[in-house]
C-alpha positions as CSV (number, residue, x, y, z in Angstrom):
1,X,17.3,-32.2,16.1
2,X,15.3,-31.5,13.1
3,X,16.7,-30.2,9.5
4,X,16.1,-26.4,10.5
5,X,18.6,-27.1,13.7
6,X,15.5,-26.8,16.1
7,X,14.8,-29.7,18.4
8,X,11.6,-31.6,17.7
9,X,8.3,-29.5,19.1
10,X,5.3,-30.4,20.3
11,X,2.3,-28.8,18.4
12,X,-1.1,-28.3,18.9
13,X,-3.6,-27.6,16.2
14,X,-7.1,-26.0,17.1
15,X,-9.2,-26.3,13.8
16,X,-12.5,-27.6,13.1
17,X,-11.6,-28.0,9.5
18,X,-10.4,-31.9,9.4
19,X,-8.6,-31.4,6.0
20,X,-6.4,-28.7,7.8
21,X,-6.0,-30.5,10.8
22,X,-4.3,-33.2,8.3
23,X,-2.4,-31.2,6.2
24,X,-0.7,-29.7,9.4
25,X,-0.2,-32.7,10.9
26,X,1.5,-34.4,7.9
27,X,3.6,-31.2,7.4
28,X,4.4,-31.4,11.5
29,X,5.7,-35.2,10.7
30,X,8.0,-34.1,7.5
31,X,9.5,-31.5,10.0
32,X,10.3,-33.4,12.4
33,X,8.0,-32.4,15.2
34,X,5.2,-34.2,17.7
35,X,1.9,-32.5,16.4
36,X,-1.7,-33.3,18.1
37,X,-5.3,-31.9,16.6
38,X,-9.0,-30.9,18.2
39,X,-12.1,-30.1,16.5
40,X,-13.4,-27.6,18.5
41,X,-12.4,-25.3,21.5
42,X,-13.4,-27.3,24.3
43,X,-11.1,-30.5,23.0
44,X,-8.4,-27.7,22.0
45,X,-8.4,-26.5,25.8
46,X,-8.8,-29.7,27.5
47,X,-5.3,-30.8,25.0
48,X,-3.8,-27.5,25.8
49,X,-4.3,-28.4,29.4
50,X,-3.0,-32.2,29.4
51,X,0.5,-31.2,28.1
52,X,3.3,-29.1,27.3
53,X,3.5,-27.5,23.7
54,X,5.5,-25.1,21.8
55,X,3.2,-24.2,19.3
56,X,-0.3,-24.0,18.5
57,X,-2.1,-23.8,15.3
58,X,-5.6,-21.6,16.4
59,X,-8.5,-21.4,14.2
60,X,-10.5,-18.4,14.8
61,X,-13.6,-19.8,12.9
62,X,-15.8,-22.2,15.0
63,X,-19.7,-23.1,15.1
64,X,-19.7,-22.7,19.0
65,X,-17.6,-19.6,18.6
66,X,-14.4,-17.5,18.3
67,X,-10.7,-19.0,19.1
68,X,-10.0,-16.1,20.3
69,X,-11.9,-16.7,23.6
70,X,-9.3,-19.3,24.2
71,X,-6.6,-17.2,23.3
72,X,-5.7,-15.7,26.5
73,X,-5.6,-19.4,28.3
74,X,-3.4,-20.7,25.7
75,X,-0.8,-17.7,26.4
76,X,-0.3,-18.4,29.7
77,X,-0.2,-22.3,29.6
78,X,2.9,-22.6,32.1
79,X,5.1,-23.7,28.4
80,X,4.0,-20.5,27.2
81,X,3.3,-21.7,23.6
82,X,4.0,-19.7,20.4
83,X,0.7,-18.9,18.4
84,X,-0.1,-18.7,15.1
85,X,-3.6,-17.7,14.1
86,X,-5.2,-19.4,11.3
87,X,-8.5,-17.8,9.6
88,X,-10.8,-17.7,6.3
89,X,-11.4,-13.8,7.2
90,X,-9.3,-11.2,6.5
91,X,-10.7,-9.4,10.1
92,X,-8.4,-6.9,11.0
93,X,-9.9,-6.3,14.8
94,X,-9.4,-10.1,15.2
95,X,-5.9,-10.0,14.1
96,X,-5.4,-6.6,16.6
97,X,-6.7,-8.6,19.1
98,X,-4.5,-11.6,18.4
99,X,-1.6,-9.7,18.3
100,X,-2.2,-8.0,21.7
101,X,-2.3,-11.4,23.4
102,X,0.9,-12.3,22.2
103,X,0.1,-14.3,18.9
104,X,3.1,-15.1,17.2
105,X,1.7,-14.2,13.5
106,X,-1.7,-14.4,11.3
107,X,-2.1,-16.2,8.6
108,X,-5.2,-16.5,6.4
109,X,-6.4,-19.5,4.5
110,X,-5.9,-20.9,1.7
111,X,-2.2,-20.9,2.5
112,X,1.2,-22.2,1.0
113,X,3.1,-24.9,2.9
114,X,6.2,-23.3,2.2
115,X,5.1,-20.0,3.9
116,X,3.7,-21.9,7.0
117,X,6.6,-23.9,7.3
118,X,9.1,-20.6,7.8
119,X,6.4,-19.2,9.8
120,X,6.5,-22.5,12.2
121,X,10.3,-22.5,12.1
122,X,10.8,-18.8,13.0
123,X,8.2,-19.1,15.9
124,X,10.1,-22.3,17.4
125,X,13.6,-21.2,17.0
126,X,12.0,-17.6,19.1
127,X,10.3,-20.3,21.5
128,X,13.7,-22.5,22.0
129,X,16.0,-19.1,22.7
130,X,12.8,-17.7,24.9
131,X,12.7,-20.9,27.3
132,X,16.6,-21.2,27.3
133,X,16.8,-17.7,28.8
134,X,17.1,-16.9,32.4
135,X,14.7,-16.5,34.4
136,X,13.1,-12.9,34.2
137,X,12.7,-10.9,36.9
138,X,9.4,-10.3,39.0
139,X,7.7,-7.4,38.1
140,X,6.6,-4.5,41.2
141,X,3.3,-3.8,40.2
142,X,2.5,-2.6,43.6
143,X,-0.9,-1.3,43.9
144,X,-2.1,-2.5,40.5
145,X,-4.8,-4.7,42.1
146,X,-6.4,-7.5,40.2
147,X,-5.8,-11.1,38.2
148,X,-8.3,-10.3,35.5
149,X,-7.2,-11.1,31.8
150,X,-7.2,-7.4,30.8
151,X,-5.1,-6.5,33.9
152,X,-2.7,-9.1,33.0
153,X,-2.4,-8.4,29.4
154,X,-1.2,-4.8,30.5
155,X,1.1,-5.7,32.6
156,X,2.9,-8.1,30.5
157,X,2.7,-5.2,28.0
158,X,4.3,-2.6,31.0
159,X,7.0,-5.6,31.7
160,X,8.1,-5.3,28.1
161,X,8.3,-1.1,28.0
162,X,10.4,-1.1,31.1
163,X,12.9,-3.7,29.7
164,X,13.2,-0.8,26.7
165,X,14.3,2.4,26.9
166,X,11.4,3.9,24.2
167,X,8.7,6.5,24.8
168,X,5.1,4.8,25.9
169,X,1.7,6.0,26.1
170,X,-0.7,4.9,28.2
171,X,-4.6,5.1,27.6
172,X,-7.4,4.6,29.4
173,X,-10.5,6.7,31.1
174,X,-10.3,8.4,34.3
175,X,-9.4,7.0,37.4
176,X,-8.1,4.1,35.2
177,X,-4.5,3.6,36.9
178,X,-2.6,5.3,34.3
179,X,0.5,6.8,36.8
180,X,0.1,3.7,38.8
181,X,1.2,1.5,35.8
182,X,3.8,4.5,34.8
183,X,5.4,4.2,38.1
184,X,5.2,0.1,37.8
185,X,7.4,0.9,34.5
186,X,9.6,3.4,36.1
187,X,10.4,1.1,39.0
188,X,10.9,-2.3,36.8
189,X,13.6,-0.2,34.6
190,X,16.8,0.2,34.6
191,X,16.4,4.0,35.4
192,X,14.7,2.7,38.6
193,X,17.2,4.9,41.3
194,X,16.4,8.0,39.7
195,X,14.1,10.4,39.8
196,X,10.3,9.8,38.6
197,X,9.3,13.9,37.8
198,X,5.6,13.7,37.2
199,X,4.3,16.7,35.4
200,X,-0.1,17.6,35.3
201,X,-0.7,18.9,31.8
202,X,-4.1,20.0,33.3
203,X,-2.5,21.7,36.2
204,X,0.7,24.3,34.1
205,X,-0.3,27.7,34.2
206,X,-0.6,29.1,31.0
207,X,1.6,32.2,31.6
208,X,4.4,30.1,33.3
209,X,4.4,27.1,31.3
210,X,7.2,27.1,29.4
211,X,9.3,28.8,32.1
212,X,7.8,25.1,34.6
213,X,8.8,22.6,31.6
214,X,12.4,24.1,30.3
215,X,13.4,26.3,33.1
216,X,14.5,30.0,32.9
217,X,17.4,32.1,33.4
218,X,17.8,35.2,35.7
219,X,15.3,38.1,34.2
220,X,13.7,36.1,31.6
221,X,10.6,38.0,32.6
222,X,9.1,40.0,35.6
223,X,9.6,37.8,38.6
224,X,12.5,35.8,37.5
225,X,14.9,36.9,40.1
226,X,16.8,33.3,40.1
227,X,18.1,30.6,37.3
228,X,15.5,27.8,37.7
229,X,15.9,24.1,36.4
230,X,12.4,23.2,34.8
231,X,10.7,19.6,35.2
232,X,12.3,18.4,32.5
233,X,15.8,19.3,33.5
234,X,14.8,18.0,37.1
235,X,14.1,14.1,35.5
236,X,17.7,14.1,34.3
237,X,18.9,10.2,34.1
238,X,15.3,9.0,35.2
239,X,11.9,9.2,33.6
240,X,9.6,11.9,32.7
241,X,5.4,11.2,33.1
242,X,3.6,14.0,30.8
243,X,0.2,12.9,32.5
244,X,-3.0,14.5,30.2
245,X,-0.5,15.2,27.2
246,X,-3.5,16.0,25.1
247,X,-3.9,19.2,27.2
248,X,-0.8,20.6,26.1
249,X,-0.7,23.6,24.2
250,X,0.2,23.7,20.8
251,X,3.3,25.8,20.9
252,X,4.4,24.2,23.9
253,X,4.1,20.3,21.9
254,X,6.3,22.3,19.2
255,X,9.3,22.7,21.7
256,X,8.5,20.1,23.7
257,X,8.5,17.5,20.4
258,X,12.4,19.4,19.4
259,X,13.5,18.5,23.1
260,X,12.5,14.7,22.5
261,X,14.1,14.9,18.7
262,X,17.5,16.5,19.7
263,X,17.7,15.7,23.7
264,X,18.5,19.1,24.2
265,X,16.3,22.2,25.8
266,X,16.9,25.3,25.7
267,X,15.2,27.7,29.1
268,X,13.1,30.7,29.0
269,X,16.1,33.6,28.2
270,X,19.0,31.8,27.4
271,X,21.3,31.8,24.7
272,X,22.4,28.7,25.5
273,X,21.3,24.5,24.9
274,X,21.9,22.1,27.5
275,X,21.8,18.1,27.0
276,X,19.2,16.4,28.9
277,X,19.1,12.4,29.2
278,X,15.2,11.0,30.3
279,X,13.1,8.8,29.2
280,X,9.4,9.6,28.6
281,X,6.0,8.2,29.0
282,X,3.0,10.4,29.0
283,X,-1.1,9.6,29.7
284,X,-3.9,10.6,28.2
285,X,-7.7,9.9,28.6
286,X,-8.5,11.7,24.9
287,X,-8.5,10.6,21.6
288,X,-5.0,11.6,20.5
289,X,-5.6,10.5,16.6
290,X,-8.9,12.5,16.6
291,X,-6.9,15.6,18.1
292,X,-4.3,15.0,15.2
293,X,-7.2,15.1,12.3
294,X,-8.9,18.1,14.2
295,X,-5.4,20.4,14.9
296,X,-5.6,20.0,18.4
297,X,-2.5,18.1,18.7
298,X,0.6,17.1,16.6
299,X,1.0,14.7,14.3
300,X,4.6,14.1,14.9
301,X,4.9,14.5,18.3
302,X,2.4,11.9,19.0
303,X,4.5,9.4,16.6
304,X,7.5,10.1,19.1
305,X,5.1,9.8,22.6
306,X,3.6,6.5,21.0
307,X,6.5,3.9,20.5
308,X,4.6,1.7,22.7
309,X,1.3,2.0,24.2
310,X,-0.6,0.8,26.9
311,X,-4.3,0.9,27.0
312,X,-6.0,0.2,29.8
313,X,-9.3,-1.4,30.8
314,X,-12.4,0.5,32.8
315,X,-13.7,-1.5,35.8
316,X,-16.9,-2.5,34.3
317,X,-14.5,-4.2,32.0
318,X,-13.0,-6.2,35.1
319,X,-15.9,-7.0,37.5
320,X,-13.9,-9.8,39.0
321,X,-11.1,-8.0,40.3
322,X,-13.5,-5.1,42.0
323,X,-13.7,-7.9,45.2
324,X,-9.7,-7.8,45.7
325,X,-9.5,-4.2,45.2
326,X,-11.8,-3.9,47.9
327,X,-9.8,-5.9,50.3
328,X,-6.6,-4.7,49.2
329,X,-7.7,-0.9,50.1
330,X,-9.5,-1.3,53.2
331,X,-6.7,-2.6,54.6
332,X,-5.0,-0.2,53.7
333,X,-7.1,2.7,55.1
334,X,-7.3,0.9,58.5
335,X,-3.7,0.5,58.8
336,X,-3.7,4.5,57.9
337,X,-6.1,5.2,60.2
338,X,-5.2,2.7,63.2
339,X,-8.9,1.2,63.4
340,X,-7.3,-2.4,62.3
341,X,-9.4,-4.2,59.2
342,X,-12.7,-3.9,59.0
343,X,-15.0,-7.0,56.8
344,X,-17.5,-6.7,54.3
345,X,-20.5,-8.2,53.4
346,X,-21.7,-10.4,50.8
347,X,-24.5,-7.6,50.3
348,X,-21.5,-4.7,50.3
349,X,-19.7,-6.7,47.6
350,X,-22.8,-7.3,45.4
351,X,-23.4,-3.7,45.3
352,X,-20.0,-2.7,43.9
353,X,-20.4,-5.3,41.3
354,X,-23.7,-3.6,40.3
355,X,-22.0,-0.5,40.0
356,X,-21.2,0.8,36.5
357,X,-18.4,3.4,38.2
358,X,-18.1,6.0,35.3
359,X,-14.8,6.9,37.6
360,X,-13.0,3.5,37.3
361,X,-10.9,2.7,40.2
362,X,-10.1,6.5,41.7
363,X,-13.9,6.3,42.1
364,X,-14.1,2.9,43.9
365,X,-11.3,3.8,46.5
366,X,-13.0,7.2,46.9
367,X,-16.7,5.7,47.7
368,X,-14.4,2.7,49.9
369,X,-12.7,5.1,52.0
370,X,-16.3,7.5,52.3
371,X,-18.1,4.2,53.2
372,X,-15.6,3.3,56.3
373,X,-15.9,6.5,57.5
374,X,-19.7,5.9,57.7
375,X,-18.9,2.6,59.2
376,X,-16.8,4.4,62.7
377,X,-16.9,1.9,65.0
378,X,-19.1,-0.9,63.1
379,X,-16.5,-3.8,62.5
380,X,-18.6,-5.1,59.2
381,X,-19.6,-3.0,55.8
382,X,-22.6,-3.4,54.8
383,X,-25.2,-1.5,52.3
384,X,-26.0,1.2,54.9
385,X,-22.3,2.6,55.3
386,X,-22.6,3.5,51.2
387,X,-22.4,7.3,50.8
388,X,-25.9,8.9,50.8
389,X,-26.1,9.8,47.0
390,X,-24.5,6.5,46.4
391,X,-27.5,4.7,48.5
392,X,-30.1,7.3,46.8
393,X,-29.0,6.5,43.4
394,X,-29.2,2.7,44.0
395,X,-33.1,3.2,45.2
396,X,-33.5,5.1,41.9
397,X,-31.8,2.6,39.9
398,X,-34.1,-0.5,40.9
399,X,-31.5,-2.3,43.7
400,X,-33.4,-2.3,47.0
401,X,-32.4,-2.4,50.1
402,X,-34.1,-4.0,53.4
403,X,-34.7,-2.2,57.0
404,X,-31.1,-3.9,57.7
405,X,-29.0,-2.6,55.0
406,X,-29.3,-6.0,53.2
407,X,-29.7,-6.1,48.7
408,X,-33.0,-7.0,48.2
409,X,-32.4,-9.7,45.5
410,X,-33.8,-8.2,42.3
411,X,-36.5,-10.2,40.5
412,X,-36.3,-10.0,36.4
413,X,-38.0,-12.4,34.3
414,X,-41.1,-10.8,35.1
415,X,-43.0,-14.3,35.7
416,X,-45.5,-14.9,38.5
417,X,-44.8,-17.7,40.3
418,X,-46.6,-20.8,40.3
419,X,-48.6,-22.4,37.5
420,X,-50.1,-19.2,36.3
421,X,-48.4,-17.6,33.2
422,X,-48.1,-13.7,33.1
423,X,-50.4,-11.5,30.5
424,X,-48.4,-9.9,27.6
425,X,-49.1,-6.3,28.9
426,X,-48.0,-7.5,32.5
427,X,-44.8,-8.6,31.3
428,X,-44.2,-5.9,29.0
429,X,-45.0,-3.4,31.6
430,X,-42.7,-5.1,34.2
431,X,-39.6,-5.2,31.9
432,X,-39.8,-1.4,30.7
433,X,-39.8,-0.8,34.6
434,X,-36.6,-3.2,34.6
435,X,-35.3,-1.8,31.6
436,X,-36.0,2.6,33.1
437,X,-34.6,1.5,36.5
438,X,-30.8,-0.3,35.3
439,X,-30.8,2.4,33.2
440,X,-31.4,4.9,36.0
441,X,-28.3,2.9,37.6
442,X,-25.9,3.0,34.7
443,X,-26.3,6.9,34.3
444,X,-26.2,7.5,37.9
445,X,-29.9,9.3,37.2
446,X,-28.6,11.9,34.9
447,X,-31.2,12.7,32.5
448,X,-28.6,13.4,29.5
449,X,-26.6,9.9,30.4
450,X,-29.9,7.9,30.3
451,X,-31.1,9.3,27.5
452,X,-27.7,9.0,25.3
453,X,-27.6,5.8,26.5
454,X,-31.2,4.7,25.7
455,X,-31.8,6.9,22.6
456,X,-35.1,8.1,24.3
457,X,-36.1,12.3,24.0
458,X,-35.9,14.2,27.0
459,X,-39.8,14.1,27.0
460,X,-40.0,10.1,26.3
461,X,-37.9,9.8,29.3
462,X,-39.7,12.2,31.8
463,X,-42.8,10.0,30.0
464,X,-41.6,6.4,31.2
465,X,-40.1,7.7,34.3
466,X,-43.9,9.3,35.6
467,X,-45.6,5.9,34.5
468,X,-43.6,3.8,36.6
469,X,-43.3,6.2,39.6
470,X,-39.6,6.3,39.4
471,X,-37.6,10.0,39.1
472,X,-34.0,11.0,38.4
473,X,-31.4,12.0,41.0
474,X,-31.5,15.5,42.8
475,X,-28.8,17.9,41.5
């Protein structure tokens, strides 16, 4: 037991800077704990790897890169370590980053021992009382597909807002998974056996929308022939999803933000408040804050939405889980439509991963479910069974496919082979053909896409795309 009551640690310093790596050794010693030191992040993984540690000492600052592209492996060594960032720069982003991962606190240098020391001692007595608890409990994540780091990160994130009772937000684009990870939280809580009300923003009727939220009374207005119980009302004792809360109206976020404030709702025509008990998470794929500075949306109300938040990746931002997605929902189709499980190709698979899919995941299962259709009785997927604008749009976009259905692999260096070295105007010529036809890909051959995304005119575009013989998708 060391002088601070915590038992002697085992720490792990990741600094390139040998005078550090000293100082924090020495200072591990005088308190009492086991420390070990590496230079750079391959030694610092490799270490990481080899043992068990409590704490780690991360420099963000390396010649061969940034610490914090070991961070994620360090957070989920199977000691699950405490980490404290060390760093010359005062990088905000970094530290946002650091902090999303789990890092126990940041510290910049040049620092004092004495406020290391209480950070080191605060992060070890947290680690000793973490390790000591039980055992948590498996979270449902159900058909959240994928082992990617950004997948995990979130669902750490959703483990913690369903052992809470706080409002959360969740972020993301379209077709992201935001009510899949709401109902992951909703089902992990401890409001689990009651109901899940899910309630479209887009979707309320403008007329009726207060009347669908709070409910109304007996003649409220023409039509009302019955006391209703609004959505709200209906989530009593269980959880409440506002998905697309930025398309709320602005006198309905007034009411709405005095029902979350007081727990108490009043309906359309009554005199009367009754108590209401839910908890709420809400989606959104806008910029909330933006909305806030433009008086789109309230200020304060988003404060009470956003006691946590959740922001979720795109797919281009998880490649590696597109393959088990895959799987996951073609069996799932053939068990819902009785034809058993069908394979897929290497050459299927490629093609996904080519894919940019502007529609995230909702897109993916849409073009999955499209393609085995197109398969029938085939008991393989390959290129061929892709939706027709799907297959026209790869053509356009430079992937080629063979008389058999098979990816063509795609050349792009732009060298001849052999011994004979390309002319400058060759190669040049080749990679603006390269460059015009992934970009053709990315925009799914939508002339304002490509040229946002390239920064070419309309008539620089139509320009490049009639030199090299290529043209844009048919509207």
């Amino acid at each position: 037991m060391t002088e601070s009551g915590v038992t002697m640690a085992r720490v792990l310093i990741i600094d390139d800077d040998l005078d550090i790596q000293l100082l924090l050794e020495d200072l591990m010693r005088d308190m009492g704990h086991a420390p070990a030191s590496a230079g750079n992040l391959a030694d610092g993984k490799a270490l990481a790897r080899a043992d068990d540690y409590d704490l780690v000492f991360l420099d963000l600052d390396f010649p061969e890169g940034n610490g914090l592209e070991i961070l994620p492996e360090l957070a989920r060594l199977p000691s699950s370590p405490e980490i404290l960032i060390i760093t010359g720069t005062g990088n905000t982003k970094a530290a946002e980053i650091a902090f999303k991962y789990g890092a126990w606190d940041y510290v910049r240098k040049p620092f004092l021992l004495e406020e290391v020391s209480l950070h080191i001692t605060r992060a070890l007595q947290y680690h000793a009382e973490k390790t000591g608890s039980k055992t948590p409990a498996v979270f449902k994540r159900e058909d959240i597909i994928g082992q990617s780091e950004p997948v995990l990160v979130c669902l750490d994130e959703a483990a913690k807002a369903a052992a809470t009772d706080g409002s959360v937000l969740i972020t993301g684009e379209t077709g992201t998974g935001k009510e899949l990870f709401a109902r992951a939280i909703h089902q992990n809580s401890k409001r689990s056996e009651n109901h899940f009300v899910i309630i479209d923003c887009g979707a309320l009727p403008d007329s009726l929308v207060e009347s669908v939220l709070f409910g109304h009374e007996k003649g409220a207005f023409t039509g009302a022939d019955n006391r209703r119980d609004g959505l709200i009302m209906q989530a009593e004792g269980g959880t409440l999803f506002f998905d697309e809360i930025g398309e709320l109206d602005m006198g309905v976020q007034k009411k709405l933000l005095r029902t979350l404030q007081e727990r108490r709702l009043r309906p359309v025509g009554s005199k009367r408040e009754y108590a209401v008990n839910f908890r709420l998470l809400a989606a959104t794929n806008r910029d909330l804050e933006r909305m806030v500075r433009d008086n789109d949306f309230r200020g304060d109300l988003l404060f009470r939405i956003r006691g946590m938040e959740i922001k979720l990746p795109p797919l281009r931002e998880r490649a590696e889980d597109i393959q088990s997605i895959a799987f996951h929902h073609i069996q799932k189709f053939g068990s819902r439509y009785g034809f058993g499980t069908k394979g897929i190709s290497n050459e299927f698979i490629a093609i996904l991963k080519k894919l940019d899919w502007p529609g995230n995941v909702r897109e993916l299962i849409n073009v999955l479910e499209n393609s085995i259709a197109n398969a029938d009785p085939d008991p393989t997927l390959v290129p061929k069974h892709f939706p027709p604008a799907y297959r026209t749009s790869l053509l356009e976009g430079g992937l080629e496919i063979d008389s058999g259905g098979c990816l063509i692999p795609e050349k792009t260096d732009g060298f001849a082979a052999g011994d004979e070295f390309v002319k400058w105007a060759e190669y040049r010529t080749h990679m603006e053909r390269t460059y015009i036809r992934h970009l053709l890909l990315k925009s799914r051959g939508d002339w304002r896409t490509a040229c946002r995304c390239s920064g070419f005119s309309k008539s620089r575009l139509y320009e490049l795309l009639k030199k090299h013989n290529l043209s844009l998708s048919p509207k």
